[in-house]
N, CA and C of each residue as an Amber inpcrd file, in Angstrom:
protein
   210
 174.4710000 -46.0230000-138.4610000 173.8640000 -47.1430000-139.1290000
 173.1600000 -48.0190000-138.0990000 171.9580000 -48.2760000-138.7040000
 171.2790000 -49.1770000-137.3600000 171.5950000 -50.7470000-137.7980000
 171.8060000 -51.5330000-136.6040000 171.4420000 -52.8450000-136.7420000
 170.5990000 -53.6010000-136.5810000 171.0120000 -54.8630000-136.4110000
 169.3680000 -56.0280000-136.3860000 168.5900000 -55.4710000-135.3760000
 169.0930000 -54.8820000-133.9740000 168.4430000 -55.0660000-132.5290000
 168.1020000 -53.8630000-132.2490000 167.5540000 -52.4380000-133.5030000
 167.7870000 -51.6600000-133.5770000 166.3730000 -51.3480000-133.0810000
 165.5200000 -51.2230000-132.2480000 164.2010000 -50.8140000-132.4270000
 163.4290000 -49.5570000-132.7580000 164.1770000 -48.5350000-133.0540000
 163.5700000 -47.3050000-133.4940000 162.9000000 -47.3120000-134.6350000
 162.5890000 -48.7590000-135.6250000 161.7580000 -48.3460000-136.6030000
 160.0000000 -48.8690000-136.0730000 160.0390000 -49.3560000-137.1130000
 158.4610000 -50.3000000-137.0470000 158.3140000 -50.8570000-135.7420000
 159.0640000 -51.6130000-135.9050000 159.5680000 -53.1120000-134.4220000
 159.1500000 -52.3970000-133.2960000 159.8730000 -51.5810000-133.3340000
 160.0760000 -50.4490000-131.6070000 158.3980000 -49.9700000-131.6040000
 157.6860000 -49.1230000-132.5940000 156.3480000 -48.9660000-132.1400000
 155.6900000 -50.0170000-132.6360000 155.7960000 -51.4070000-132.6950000
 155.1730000 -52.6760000-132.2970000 154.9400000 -53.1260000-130.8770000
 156.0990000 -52.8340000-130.7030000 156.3800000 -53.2550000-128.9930000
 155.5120000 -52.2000000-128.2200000 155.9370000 -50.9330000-128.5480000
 154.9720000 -49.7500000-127.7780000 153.8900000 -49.9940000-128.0730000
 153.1650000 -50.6350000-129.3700000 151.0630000 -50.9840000-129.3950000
 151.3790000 -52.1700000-128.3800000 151.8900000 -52.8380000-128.3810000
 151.7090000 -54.1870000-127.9120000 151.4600000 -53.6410000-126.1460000
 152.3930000 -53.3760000-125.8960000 152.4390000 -53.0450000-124.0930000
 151.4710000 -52.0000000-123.9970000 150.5890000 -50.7950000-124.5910000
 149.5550000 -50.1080000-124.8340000 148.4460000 -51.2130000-124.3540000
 149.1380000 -52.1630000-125.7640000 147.6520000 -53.0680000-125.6330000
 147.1540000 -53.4640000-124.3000000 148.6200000 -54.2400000-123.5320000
 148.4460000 -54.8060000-122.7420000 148.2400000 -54.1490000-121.2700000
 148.6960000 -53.0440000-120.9940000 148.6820000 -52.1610000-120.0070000
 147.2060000 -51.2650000-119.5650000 147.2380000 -51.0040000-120.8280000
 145.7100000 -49.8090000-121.0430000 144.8450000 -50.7580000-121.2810000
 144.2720000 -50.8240000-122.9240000 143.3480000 -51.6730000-123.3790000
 142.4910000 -52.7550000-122.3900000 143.5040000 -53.5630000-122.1350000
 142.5930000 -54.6040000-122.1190000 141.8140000 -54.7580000-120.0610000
 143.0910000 -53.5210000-119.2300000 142.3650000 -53.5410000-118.0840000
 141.0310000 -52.5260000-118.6970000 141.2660000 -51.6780000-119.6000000
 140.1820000 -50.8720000-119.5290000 138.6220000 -51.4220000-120.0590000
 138.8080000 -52.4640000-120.7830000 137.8980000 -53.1890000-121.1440000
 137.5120000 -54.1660000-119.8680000 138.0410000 -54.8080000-119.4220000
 137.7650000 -55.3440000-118.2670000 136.8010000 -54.5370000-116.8730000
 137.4160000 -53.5120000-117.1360000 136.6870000 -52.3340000-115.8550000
 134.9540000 -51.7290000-116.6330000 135.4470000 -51.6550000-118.2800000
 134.1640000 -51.1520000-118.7630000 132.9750000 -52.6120000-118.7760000
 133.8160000 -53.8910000-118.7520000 133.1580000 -55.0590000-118.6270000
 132.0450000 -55.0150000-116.8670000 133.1590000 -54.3440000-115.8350000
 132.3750000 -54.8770000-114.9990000 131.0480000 -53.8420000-114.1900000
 131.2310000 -52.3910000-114.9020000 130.5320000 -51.9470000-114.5400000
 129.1860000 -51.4200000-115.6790000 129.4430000 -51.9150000-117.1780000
 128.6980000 -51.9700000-117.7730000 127.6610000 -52.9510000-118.2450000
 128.6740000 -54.2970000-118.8340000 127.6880000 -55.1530000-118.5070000
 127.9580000 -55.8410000-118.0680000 126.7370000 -57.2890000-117.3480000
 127.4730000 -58.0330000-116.9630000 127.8380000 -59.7620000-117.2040000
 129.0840000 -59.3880000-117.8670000 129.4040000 -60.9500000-118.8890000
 129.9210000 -61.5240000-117.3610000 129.9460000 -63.2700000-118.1510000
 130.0220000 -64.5190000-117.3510000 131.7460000 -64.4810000-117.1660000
 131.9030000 -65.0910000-116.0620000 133.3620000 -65.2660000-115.4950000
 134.4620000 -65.9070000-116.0900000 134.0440000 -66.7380000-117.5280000
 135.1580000 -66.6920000-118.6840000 135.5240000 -65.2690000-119.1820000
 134.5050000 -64.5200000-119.4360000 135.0090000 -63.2400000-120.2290000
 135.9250000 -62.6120000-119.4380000 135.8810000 -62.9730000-118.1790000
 136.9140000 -61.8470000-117.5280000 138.1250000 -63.0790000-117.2560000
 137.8960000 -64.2280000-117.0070000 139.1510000 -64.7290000-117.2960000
 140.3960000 -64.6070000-118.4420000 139.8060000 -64.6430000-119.3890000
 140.1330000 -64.3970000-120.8410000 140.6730000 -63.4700000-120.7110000
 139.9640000 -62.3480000-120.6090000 140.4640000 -60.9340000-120.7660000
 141.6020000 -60.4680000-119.7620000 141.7250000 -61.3170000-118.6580000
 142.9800000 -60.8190000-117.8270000 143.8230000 -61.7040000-118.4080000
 144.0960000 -63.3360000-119.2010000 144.9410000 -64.1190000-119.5310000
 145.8940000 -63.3070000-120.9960000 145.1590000 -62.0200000-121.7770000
 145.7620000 -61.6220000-123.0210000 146.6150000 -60.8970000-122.3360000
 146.6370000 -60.2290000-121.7290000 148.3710000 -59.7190000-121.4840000
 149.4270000 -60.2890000-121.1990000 149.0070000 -61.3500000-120.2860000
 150.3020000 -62.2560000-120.0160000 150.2510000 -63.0080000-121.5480000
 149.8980000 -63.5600000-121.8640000 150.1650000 -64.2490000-123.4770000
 151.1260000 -63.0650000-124.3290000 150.3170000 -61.7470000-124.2200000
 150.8830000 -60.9550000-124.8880000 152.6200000 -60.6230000-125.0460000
 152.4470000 -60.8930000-123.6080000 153.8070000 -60.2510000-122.6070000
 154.4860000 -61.6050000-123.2050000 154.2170000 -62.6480000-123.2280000
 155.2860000 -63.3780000-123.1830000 155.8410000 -64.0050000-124.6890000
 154.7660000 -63.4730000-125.4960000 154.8140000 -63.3050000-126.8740000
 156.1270000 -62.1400000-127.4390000 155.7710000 -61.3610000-126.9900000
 156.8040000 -60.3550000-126.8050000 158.7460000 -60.5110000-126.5900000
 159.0000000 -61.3830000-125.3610000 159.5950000 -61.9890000-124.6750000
 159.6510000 -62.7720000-125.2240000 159.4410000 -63.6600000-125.9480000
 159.8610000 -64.7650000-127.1420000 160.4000000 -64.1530000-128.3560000
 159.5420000 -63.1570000-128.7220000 159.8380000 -62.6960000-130.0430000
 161.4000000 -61.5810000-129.8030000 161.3670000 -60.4510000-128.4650000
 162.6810000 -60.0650000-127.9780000 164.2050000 -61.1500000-128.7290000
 163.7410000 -62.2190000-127.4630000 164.9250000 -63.0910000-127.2070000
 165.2700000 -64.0050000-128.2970000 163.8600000 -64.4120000-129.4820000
 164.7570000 -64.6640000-130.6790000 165.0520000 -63.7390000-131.8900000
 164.9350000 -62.4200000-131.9900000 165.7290000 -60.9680000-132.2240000
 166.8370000 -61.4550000-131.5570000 167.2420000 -61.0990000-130.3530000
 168.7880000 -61.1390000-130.3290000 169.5590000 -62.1100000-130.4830000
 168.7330000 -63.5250000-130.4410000 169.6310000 -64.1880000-130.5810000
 169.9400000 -64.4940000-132.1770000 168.9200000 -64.2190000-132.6410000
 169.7660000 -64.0990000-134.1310000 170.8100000 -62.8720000-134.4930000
 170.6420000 -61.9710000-133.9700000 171.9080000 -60.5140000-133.7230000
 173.0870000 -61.2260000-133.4200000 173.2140000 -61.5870000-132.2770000
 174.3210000 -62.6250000-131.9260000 175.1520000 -63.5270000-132.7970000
């Protein structure tokens, strides 16, 4: 029987798009940013600031999962 902190359903490949997102995606957009075209130095700020948001979105959403398990 699974419980609250169980991630093998949905949740669990949420977390796996999410870190996809953040791992792959968005350096790869960044790299196709700098050798394709060439946007202004917000776009690449931006675009390196969504993973850490992501990440810590994540890490919020984790730690209040367990603490409602608890």
């Amino acid at each position: 029987m699974a419980d609250s902190t169980d991630l093998s359903g949905s949740r669990g490949w949420l977390l796996v798009g999410l870190i996809a997102l953040t791992l792959v995606v968005v350096p790869a957009a960044v790299w196709y940013l700098t050798i394709g075209l060439q946007a202004g130095y917000g776009v690449y700020v931006a675009l390196a600031m969504l993973p850490a948001l992501l990440f810590g979105a994540i890490g919020v959403w984790t730690a209040l999962r367990h603490r409602d398990a608890v």
